[in-house]
Biotite code that builds the C-alpha atoms (Angstrom):
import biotite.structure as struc

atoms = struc.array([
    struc.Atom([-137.945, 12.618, -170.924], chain_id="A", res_id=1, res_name="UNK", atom_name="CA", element="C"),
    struc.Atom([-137.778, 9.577, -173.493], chain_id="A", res_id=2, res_name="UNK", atom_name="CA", element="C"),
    struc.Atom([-136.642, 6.522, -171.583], chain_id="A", res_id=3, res_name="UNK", atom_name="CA", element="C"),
    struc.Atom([-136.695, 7.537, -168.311], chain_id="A", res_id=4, res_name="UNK", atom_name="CA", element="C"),
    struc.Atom([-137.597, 5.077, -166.652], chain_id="A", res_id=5, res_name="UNK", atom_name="CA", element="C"),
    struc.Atom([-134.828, 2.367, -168.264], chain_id="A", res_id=6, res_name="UNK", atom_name="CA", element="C"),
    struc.Atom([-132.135, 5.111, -167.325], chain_id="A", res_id=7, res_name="UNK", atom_name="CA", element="C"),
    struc.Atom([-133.304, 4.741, -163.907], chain_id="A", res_id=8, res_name="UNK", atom_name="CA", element="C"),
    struc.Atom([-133.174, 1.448, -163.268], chain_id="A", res_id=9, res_name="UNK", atom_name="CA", element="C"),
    struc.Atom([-129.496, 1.439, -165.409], chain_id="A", res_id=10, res_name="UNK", atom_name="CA", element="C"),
    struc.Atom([-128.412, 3.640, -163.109], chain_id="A", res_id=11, res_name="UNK", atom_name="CA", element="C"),
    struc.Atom([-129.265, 1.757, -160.164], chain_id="A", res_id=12, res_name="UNK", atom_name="CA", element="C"),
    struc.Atom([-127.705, -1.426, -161.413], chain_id="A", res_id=13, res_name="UNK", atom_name="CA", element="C"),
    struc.Atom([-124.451, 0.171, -161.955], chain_id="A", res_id=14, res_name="UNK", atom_name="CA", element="C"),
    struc.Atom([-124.786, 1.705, -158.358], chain_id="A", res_id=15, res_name="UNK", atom_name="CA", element="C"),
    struc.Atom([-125.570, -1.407, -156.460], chain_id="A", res_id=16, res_name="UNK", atom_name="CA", element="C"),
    struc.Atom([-122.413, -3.230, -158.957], chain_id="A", res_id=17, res_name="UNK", atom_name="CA", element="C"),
    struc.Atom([-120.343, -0.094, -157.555], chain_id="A", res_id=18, res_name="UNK", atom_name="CA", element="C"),
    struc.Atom([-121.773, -0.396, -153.926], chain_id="A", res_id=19, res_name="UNK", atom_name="CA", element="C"),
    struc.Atom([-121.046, -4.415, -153.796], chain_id="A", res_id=20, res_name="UNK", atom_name="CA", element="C"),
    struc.Atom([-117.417, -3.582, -154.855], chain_id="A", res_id=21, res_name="UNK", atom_name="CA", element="C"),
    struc.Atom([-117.115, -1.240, -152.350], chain_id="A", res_id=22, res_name="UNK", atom_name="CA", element="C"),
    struc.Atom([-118.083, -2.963, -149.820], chain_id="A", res_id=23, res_name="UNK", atom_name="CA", element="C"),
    struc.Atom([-116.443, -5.701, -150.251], chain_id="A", res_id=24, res_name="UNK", atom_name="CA", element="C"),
    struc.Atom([-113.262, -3.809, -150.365], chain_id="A", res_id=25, res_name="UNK", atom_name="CA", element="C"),
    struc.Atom([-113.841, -2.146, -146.982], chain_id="A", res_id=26, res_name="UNK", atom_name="CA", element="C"),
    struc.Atom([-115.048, -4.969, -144.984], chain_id="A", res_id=27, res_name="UNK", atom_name="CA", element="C"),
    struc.Atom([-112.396, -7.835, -144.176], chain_id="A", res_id=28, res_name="UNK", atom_name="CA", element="C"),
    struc.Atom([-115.732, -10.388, -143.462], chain_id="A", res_id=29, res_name="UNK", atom_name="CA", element="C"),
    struc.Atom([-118.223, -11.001, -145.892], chain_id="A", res_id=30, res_name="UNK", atom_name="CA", element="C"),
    struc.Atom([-120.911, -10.978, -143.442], chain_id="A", res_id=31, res_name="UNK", atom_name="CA", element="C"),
    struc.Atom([-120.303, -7.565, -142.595], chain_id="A", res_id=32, res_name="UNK", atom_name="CA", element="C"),
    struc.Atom([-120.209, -5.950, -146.196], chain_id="A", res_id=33, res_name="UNK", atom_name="CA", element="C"),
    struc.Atom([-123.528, -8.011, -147.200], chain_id="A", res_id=34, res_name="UNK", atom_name="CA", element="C"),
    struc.Atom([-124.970, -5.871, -143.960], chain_id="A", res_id=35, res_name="UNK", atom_name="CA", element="C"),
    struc.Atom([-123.927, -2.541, -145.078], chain_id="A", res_id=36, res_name="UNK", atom_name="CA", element="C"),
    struc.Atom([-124.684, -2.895, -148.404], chain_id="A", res_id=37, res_name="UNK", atom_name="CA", element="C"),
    struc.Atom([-128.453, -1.815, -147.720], chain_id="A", res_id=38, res_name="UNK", atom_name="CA", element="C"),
    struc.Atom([-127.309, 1.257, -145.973], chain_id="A", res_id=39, res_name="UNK", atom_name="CA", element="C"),
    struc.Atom([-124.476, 2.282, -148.160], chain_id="A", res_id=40, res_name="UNK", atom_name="CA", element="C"),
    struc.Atom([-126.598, 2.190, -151.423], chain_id="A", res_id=41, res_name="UNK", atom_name="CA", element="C"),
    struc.Atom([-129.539, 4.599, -149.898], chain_id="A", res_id=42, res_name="UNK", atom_name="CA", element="C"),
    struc.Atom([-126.652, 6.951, -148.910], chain_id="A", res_id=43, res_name="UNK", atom_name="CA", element="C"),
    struc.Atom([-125.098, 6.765, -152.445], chain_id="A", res_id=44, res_name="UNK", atom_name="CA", element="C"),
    struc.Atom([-128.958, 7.409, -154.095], chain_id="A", res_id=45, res_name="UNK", atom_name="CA", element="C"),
    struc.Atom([-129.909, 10.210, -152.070], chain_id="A", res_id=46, res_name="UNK", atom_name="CA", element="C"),
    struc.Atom([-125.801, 11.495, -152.321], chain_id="A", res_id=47, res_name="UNK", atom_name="CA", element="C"),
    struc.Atom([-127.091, 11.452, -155.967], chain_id="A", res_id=48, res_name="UNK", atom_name="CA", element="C"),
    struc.Atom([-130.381, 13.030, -155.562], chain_id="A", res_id=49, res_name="UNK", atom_name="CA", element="C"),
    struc.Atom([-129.330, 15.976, -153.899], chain_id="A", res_id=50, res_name="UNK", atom_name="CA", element="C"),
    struc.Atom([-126.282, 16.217, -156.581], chain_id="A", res_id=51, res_name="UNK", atom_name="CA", element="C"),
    struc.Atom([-128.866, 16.585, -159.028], chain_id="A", res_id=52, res_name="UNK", atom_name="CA", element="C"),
    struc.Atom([-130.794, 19.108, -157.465], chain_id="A", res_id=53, res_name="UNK", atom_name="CA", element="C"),
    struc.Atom([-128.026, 21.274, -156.787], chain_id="A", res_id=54, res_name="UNK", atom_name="CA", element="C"),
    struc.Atom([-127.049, 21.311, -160.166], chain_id="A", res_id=55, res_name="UNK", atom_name="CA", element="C"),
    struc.Atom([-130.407, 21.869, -160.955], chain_id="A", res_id=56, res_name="UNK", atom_name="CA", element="C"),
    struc.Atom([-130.932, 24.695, -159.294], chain_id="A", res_id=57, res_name="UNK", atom_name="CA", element="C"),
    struc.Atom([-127.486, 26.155, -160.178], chain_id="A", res_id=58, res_name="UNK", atom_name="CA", element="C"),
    struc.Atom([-128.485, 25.638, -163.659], chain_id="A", res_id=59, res_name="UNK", atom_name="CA", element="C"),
    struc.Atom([-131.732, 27.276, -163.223], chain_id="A", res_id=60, res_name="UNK", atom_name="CA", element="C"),
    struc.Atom([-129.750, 30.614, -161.480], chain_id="A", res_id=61, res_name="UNK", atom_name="CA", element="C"),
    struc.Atom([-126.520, 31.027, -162.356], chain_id="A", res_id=62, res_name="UNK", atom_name="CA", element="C"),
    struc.Atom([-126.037, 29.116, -166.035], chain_id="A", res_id=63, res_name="UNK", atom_name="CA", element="C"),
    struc.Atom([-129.668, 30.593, -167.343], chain_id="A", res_id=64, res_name="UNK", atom_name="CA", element="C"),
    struc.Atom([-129.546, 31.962, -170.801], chain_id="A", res_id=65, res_name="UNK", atom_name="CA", element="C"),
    struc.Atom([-132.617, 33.303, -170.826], chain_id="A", res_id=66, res_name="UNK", atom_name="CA", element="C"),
])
């Protein structure tokens, strides 16, 4: 697990760019999106957390090669 901790924090900058755009986009006041933009990117992080451990876990019972 070489780097792991720069991967992390390179994946949460390109999440918060990716949350900022979409917010933006959704909300017609600026106001509003700078609000939600808290909220949506703890949604998006844990969305992405329990991706991982799914496919974890998959991984680990159905794609084993041992």
């Amino acid at each position: 697990m070489k780097d792991v901790w720069v991967h992390t924090g390179l994946f949460l900058v390109v999440s918060a760019v990716f949350i900022v755009i979409a917010a933006f986009y959704s909300e017609a006041e600026d106001v509003p999106a700078l609000r939600s933009m808290p909220r949506r990117f703890v949604y998006f992080v844990l969305g992405c957390l329990v991706l991982a451990g799914l496919m974890l876990v998959f991984e680990h019972t159905i794609a084993s090669v041992d």
